[in-house]
C-alpha positions in Angstrom: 156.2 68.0 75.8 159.7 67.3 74.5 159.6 69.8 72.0 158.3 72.5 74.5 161.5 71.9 76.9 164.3 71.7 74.0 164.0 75.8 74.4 164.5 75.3 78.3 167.7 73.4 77.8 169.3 76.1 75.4 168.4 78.7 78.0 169.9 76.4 80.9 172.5 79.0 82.2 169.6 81.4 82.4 168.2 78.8 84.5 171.1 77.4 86.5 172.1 81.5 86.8 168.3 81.9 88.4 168.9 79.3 91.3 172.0 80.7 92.4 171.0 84.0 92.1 168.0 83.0 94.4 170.1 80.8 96.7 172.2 84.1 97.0 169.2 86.4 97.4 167.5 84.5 100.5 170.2 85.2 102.6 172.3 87.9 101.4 172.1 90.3 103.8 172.0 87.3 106.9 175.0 86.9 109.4 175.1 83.8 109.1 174.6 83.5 105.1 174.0 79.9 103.8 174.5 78.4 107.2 170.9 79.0 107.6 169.8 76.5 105.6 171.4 74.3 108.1 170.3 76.0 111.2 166.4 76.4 109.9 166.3 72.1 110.0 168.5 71.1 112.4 166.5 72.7 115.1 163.6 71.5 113.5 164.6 68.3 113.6 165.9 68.3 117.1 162.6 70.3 118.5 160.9 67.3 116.8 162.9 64.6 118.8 163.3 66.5 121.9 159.3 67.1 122.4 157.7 64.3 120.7 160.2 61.8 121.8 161.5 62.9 125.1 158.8 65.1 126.2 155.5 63.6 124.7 156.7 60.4 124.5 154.8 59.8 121.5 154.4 56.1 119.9 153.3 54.6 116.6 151.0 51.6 117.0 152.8 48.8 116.9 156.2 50.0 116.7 158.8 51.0 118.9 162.2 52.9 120.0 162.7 56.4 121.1 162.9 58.2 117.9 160.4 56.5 115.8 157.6 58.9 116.0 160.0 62.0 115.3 161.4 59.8 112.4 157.8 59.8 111.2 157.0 63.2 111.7 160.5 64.8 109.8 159.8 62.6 106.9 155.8 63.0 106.2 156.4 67.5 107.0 159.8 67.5 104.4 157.9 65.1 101.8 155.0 67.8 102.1 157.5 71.0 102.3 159.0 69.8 99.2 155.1 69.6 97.3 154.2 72.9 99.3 157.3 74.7 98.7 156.6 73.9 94.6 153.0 74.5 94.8 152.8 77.8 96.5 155.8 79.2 94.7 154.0 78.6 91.2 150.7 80.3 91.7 152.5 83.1 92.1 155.1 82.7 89.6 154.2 84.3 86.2 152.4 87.6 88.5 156.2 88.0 90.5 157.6 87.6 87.1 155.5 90.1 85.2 158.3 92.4 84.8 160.6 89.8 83.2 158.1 88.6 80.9 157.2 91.8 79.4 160.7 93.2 79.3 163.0 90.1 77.4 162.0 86.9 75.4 162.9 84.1 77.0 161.0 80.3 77.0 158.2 81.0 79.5 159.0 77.7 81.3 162.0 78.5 82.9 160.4 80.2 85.6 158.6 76.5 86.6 161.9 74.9 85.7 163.3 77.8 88.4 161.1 77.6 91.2 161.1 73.4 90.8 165.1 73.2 90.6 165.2 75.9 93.8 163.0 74.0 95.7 165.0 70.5 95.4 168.1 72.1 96.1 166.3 73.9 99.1 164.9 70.1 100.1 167.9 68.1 99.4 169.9 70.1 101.8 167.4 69.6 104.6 166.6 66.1 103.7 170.7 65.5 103.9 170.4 66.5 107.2 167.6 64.5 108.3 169.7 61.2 106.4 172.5 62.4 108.7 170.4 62.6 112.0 169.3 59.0 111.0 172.8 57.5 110.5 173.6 58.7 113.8 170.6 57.3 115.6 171.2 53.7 113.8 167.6 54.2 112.1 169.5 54.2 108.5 166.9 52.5 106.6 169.4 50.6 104.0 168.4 49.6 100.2 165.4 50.7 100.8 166.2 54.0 100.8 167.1 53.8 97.3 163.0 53.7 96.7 163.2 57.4 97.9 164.4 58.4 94.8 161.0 57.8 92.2 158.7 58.0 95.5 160.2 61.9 96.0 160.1 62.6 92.1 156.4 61.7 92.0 156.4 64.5 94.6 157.7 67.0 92.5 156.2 65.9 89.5 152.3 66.8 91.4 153.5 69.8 92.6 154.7 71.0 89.6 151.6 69.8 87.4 149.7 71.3 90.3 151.5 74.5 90.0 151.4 74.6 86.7 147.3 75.1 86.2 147.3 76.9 89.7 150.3 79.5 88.1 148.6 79.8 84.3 144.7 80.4 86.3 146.2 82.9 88.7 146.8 85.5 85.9 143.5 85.7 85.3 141.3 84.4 88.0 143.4 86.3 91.2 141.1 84.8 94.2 143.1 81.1 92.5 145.7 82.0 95.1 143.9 82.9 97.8 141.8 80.0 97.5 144.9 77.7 97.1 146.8 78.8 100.1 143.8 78.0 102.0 143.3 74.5 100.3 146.7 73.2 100.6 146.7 73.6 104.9 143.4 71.6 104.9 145.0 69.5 102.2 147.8 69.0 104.7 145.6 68.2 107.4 143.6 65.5 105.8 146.9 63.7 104.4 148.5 61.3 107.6 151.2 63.0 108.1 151.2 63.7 111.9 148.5 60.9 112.6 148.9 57.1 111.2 146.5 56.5 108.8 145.5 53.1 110.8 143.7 55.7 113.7 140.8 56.7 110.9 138.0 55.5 111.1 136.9 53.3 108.3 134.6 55.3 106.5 137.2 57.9 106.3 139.3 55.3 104.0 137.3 55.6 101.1 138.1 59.4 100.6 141.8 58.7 101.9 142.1 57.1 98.5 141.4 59.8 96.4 144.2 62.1 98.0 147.2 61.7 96.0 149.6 62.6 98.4 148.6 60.2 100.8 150.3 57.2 99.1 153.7 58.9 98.1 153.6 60.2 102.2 152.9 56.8 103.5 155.9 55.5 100.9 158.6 57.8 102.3 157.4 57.6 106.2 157.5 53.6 105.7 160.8 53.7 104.0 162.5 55.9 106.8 161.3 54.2 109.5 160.1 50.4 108.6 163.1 50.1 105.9 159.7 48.7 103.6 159.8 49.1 100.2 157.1 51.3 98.5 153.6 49.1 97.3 154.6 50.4 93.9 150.5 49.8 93.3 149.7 51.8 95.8 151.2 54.6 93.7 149.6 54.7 90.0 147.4 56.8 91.4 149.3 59.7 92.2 151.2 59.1 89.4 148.5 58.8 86.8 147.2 62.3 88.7 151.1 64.1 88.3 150.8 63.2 84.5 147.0 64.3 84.3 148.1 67.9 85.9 151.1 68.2 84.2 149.1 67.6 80.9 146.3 70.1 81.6 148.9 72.6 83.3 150.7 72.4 79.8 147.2 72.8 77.7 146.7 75.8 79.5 149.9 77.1 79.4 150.1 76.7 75.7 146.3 78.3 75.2 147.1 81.2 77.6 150.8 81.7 77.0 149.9 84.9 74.3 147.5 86.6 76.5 149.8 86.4 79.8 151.7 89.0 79.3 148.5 91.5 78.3 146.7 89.9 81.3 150.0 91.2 83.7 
């Protein structure tokens, strides 16, 4: 794997020069520019907290104070945004890119290098934010939130390994992303992220297992709001799943890289 990213770092102002130029793209010909990226989450956040706090009232078992349940809710729908944004970005990526791979010669795994790198910038600014909104609230969650750091990298590290094989079959199989837009919203769905996982019932624990988002979800909601440290256990899973993806999503790129650009 080394070997294959060695190219990617010699062709990191291509890269670097990508995210800005798509940073700049987004909102180039917006009022209010950048400031959007401000906007777009602060009102989510404060729509959040205003209905489900204020209006709904909303509790987790066994826990209280008025924000606790928005708290909840921010940090399970970012954790996922940041997966999503990855995953749904690279099933597309090598068919919105078809031009630029036929045209120059370049190491084809910039473009997942791209889309990942654009995405954390895109979370890190929103998940700022939501840090921001919990300072002021007094619901800072301390050390703990130091865990955030390998908890949100094995995030990132299944969406791009999902990506990756989701990208590299879309060339040649183009119902792959239809199919995985549809998955990923039921995927959402069945992962406790606006529900506590406590309210299933207990045959539905079994399957909650296999998911491997469930556990890195669960490890950044109970950070946020319980100040609890990750079950590092809890998490070999997902992580043993990142690597596998990430593995088979570089088999396939490797096998299929020739025939790519014929395919597009």
């Amino acid at each position: 794997m080394i070997k294959h990213l060695r190219p990617v770092w010699a062709y990191r102002s291509f890269v670097l020069g990508s995210v800005k130029r798509e940073f700049q793209l987004k909102y180039r010909n917006s009022l209010f520019g950048a400031a959007w990226n401000i906007i777009n989450p602060l009102a989510m956040i404060l729509v959040y907290t205003l209905i489900f706090s204020q209006v709904m009232q909303a509790k987790l078992p066994g826990l209280g104070g008025a924000y606790v349940y928005s708290i909840y809710l921010c940090a399970g729908i970012l954790s996922w945004g940041l997966f999503d944004e990855i995953v749904s970005r690279s099933k597309n990526m090598f068919l919105e890119h078809a031009n630029l791979l036929k045209k120059i010669s370049f190491p084809r795994l910039c473009i997942p290098v791209t889309i990942t790198l654009s995405a954390s910038l895109n979370f890190s600014i929103v998940f700022g934010l939501f840090t921001v909104f919990l300072l002021l609230t007094g619901n800072f969650p301390g050390i703990a939130y130091a865990a955030l750091v390998p908890v949100l990298g094995l995030v990132v590290l299944l969406g791009v390994g999902l990506g990756m094989v989701l990208g590299v079959l879309n060339v040649f199989f183009r119902d792959i992303g239809h199919f995985a837009g549809l998955f990923i919203t039921f995927w959402f769905w069945l992962t406790p992220i606006v529900y506590p996982a406590s309210i299933l019932p207990d045959e539905a624990r079994p399957l909650l297992a296999l998911n491997p988002m469930a556990a890195p979800i669960a490890a950044v909601q109970g950070i946020v709001v319980q100040s609890q440290w990750p079950q590092w256990g809890s998490l070999i899973y997902p992580a043993a799943t990142a690597l596998m993806l990430c593995a088979l999503g570089a088999h396939f790129f490797r096998r299929r890289a020739g025939e790519m650009v014929d395919e597009l």
